[in-house]
Backbone bond lengths (Angstrom), bond angles and torsions (degrees), N, CA, C in turn:
res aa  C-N    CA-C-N  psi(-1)  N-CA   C-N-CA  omega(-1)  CA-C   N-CA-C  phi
1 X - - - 1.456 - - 1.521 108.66 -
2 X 1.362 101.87 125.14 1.914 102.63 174.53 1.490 113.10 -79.06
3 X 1.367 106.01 153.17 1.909 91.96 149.90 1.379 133.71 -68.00
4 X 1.312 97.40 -21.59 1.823 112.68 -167.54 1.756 97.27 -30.65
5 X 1.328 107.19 -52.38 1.654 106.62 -158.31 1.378 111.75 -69.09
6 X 1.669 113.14 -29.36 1.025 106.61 172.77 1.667 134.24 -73.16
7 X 1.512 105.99 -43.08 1.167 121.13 147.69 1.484 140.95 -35.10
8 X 1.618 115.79 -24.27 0.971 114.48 171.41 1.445 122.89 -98.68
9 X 1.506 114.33 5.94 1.439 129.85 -175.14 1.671 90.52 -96.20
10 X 1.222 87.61 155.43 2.145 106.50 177.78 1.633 100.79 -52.01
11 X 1.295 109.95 -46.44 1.171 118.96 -171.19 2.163 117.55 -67.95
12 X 1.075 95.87 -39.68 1.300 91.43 153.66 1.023 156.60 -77.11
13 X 1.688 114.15 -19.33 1.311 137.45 133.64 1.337 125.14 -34.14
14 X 0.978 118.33 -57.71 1.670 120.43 -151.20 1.571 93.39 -99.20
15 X 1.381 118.71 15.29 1.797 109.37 176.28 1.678 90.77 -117.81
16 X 1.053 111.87 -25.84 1.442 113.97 159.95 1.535 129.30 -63.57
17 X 1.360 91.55 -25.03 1.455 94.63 165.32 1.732 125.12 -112.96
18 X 1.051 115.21 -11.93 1.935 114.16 136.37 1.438 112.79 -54.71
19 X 1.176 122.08 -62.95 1.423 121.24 -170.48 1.792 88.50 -45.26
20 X 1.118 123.18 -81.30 1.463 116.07 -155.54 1.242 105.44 -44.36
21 X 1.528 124.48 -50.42 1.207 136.87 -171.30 1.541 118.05 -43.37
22 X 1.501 103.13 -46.74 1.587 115.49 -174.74 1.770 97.33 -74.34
23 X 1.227 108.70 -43.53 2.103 111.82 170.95 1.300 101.28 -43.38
24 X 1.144 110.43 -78.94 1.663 109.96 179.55 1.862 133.70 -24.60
25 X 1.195 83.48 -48.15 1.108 108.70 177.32 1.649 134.80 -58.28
26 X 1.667 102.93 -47.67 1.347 134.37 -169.07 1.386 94.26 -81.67
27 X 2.057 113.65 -52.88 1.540 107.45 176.26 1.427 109.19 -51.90
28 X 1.186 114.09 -63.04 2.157 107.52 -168.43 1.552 93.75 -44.98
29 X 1.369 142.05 -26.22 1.447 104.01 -157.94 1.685 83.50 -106.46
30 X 1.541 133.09 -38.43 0.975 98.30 153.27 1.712 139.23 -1.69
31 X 0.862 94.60 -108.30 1.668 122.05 172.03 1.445 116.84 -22.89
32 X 1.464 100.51 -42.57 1.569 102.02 -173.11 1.557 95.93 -67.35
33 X 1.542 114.28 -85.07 1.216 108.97 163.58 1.661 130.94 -3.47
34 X 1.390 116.17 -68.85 1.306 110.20 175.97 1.401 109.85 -35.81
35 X 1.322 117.37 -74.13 1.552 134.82 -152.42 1.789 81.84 -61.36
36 X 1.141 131.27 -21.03 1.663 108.60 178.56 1.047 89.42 -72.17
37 X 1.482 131.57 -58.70 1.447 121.92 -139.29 1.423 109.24 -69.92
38 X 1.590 118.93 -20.63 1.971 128.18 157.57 1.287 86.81 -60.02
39 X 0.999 154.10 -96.85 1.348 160.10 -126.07 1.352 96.23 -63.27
40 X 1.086 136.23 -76.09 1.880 136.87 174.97 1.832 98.07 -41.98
41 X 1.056 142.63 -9.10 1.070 118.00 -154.55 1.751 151.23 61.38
42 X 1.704 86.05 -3.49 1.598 100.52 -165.05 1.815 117.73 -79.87
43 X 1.734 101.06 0.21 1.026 90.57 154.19 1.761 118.80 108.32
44 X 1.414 134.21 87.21 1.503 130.13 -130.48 1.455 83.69 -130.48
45 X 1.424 123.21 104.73 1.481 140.72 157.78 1.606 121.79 -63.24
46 X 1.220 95.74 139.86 1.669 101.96 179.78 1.719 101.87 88.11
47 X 1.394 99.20 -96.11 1.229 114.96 -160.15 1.732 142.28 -103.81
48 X 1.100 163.94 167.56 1.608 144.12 132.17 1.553 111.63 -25.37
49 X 1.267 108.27 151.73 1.518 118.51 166.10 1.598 91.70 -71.83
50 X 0.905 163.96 -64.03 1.274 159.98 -121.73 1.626 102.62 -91.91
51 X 1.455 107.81 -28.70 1.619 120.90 160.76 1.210 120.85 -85.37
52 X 1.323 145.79 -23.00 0.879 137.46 170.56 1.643 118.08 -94.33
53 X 1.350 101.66 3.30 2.078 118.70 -174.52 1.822 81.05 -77.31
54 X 1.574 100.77 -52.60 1.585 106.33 -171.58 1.200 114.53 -72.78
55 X 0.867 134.07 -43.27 1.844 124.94 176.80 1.654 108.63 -51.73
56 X 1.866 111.36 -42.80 1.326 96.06 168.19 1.350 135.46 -71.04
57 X 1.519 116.95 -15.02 1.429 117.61 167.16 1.246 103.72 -74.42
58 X 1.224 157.06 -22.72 1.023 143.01 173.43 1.363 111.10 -76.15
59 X 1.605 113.79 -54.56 1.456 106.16 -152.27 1.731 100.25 -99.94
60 X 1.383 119.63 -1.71 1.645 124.64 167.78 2.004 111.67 78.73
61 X 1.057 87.68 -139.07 1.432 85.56 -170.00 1.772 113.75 -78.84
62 X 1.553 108.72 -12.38 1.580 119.73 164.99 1.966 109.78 -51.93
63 X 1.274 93.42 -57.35 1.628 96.01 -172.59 1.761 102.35 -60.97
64 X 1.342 122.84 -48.31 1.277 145.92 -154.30 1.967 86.47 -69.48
65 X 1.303 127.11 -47.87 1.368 110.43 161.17 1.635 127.37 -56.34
66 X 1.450 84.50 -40.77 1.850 86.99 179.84 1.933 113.57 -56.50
67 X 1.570 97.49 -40.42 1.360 77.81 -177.24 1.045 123.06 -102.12
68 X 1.820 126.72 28.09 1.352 127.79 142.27 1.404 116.20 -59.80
69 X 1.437 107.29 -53.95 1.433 135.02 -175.27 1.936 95.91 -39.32
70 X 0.975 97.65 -44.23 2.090 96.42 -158.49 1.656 80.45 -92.70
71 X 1.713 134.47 -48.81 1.333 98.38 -169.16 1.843 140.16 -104.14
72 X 1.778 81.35 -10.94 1.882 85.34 163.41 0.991 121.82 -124.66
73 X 1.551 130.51 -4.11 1.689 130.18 168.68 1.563 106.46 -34.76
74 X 1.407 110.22 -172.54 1.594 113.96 162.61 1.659 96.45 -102.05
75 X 1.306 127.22 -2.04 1.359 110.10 146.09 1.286 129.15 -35.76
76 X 0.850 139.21 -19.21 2.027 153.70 -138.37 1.364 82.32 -124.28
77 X 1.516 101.02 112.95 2.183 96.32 165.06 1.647 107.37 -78.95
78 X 1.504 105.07 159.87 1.300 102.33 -169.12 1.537 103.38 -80.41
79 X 1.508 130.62 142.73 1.265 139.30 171.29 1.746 109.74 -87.45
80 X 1.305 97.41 141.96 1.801 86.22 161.94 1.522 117.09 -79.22
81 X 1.513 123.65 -18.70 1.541 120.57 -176.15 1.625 103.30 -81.47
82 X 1.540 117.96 -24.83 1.347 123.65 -176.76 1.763 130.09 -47.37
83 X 1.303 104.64 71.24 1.591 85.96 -166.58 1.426 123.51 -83.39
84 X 1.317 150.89 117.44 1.206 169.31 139.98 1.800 104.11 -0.34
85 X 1.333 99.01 132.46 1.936 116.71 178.79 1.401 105.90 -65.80
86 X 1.244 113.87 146.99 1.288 109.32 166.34 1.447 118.09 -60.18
87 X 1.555 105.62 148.63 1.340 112.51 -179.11 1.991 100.91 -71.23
88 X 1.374 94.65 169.39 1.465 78.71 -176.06 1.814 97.84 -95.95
89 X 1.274 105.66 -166.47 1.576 104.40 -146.34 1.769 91.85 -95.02
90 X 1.360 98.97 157.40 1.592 121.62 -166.30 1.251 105.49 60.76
91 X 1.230 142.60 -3.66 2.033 128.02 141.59 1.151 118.89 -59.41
92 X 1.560 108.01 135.59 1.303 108.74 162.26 1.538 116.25 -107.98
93 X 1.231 120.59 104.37 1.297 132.13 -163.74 1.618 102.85 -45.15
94 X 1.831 100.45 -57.83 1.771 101.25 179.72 1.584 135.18 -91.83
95 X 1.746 91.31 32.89 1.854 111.12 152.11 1.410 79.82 54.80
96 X 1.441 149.50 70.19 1.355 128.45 178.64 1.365 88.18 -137.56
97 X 1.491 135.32 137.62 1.905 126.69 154.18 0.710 122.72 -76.55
């Protein structure tokens, strides 16, 4: 079975163009992110943000798990230079009264 047939229906189009859409998408926030996490200092494994913007346009929301997986899971050993985002406001991160 080809795609051709599917592809040439409305319907095959326009999932072709979510799919890219959602790629697109995942890379910019990718990327943004990365270049924070250079910017925080906390420390960007493997690769450039500018390489890993591209691995997610290619590889979509698969890669876009992987590089949660390597940078905020508890996979990620803790660094001493690694400093942590602010909590957002009215949390108290250290549960303390």
């Amino acid at each position: 079975m080809t795609l051709l047939p599917l592809l040439q229906s409305g319907v095959g189009l326009l999932m072709l163009a979510l799919v890219a859409i959602v790629h697109i998408a995942f890379a910019m926030a990718i990327k943004r992110d990365a270049e924070d996490l250079v910017a925080m200092r906390a420390g960007l494994f493997l690769v450039s943000p500018a390489l890993w913007a591209f691995a997610t346009l290619l590889g979509g929301v698969t890669v876009a798990v992987a590089y949660w997986a390597i940078h905020y899971s508890t996979l990620r050993p803790q660094t001493a230079n690694r400093q942590t985002r602010d909590p957002a406001p009215g949390t108290n991160p250290n549960h303390e009264e």
